[in-house]
C-alpha positions in Angstrom: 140.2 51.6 117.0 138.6 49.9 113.8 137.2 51.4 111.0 133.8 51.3 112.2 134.6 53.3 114.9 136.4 55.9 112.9 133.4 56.5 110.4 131.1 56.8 113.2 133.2 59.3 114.6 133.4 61.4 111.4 129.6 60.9 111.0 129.6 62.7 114.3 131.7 65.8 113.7 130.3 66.3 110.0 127.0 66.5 111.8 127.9 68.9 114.3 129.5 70.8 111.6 126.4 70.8 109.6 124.1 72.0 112.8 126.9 74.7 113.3 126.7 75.8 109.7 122.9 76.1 110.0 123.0 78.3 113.3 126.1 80.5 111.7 123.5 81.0 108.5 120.3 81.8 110.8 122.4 84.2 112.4 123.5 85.9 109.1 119.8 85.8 108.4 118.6 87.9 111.3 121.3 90.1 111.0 121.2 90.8 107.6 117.4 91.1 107.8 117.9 94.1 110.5 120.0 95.9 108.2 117.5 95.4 105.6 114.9 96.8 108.0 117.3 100.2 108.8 117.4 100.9 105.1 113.8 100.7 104.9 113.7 102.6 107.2 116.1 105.2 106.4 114.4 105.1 102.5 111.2 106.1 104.2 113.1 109.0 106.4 114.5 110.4 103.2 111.4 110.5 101.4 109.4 112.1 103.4 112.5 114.6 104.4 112.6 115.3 100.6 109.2 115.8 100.0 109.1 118.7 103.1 112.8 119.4 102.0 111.1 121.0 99.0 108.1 122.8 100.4 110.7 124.8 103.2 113.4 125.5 101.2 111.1 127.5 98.3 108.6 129.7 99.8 106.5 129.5 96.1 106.0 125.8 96.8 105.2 126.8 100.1 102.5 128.7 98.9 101.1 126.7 96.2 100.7 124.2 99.0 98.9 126.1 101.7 96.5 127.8 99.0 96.1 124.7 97.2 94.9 123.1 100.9 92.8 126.0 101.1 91.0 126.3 97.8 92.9 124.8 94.5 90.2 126.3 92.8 91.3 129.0 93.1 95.2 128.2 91.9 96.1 128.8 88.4 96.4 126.0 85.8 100.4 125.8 85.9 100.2 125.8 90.5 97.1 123.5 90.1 99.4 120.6 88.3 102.2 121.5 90.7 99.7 121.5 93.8 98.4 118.6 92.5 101.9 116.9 92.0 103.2 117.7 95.5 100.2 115.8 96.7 100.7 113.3 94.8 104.7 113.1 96.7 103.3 113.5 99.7 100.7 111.0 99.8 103.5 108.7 98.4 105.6 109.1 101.1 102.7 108.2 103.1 102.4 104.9 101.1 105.6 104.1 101.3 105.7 104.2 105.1 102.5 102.4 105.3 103.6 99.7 102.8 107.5 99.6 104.6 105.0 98.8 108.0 102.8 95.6 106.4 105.6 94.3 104.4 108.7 95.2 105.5 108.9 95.2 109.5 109.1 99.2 109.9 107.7 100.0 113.6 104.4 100.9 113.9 104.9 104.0 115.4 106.7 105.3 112.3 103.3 105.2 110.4 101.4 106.3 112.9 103.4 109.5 112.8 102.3 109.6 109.2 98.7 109.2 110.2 99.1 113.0 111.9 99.7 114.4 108.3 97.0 112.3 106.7 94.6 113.4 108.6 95.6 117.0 108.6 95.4 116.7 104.2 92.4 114.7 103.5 89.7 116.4 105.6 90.0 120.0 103.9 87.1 120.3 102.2 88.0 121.6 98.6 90.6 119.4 98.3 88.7 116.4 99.5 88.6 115.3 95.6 92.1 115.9 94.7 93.0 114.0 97.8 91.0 111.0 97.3 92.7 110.4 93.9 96.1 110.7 95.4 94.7 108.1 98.2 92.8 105.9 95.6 96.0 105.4 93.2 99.3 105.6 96.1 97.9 103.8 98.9 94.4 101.8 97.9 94.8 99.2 100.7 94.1 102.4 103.3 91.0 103.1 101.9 89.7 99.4 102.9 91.8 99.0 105.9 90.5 102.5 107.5 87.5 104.0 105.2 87.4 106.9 107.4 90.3 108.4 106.1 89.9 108.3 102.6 86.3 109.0 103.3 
């Protein structure tokens, strides 16, 4: 065998051994990009778990929120700001799960689970306007994607 022969050869196996590099990395790739997706996913589960977390384990939170979907009129100052702020978690949550859906690959279904609980917080009538903050600052892309909700 001459020389020729021999770098021809080696031309061959260091270009298989490029093409089998480049299938070894798209497979990290894909893999690594499902465990990405879990974490979203589990982030998102967390949050929102947190955010209820917090309503059932104190009954005063509890309250603030189911007056404060009633009427936070008629809260005082101090359970107004903490009404206020538990919305303001909640509807992050919601953000998050809708942002970890267009950006990050988390199933569709997962948000439209969250859509339930929209729905069920935006429509009260005295807290339309405390509501439509929380929507217009966590999740602004929802009021032009589906104007009926923030509506």
């Amino acid at each position: 065998m001459n020389w020729e022969a021999a770098g021809a050869i080696g031309e061959i196996i260091g270009a298989l051994a490029v093409f089998l590099t480049l299938i070894y990395l798209a497979l990290q790739i894909r893999q690594n990009t499902k465990a990405v997706q879990a974490s979203a996913v589990d982030a998102s589960i967390s949050k929102v778990t947190s955010v209820r977390q917090s309503m059932y384990e104190s009954a005063e939170i509890a309250g603030i929120y189911v007056a404060g979907l009633a009427n936070p009129d008629d809260l005082d100052e101090l359970s107004r700001t903490r009404f206020r702020l538990l919305m303001h978690n909640v509807l992050m949550s919601i953000s998050n799960i809708y942002s970890q859906t267009n950006f990050a690959g988390l199933s569709s279904s997962m948000w439209e689970s969250q859509l339930v609980l929209l729905k069920r917080v935006v429509p009260h009538n005295n807290t339309k306007g405390n509501v439509e903050y929380c929507v217009t600052r966590c999740i602004p892309s929802l009021r032009t994607k589906d104007s009926s909700m923030a509506a």
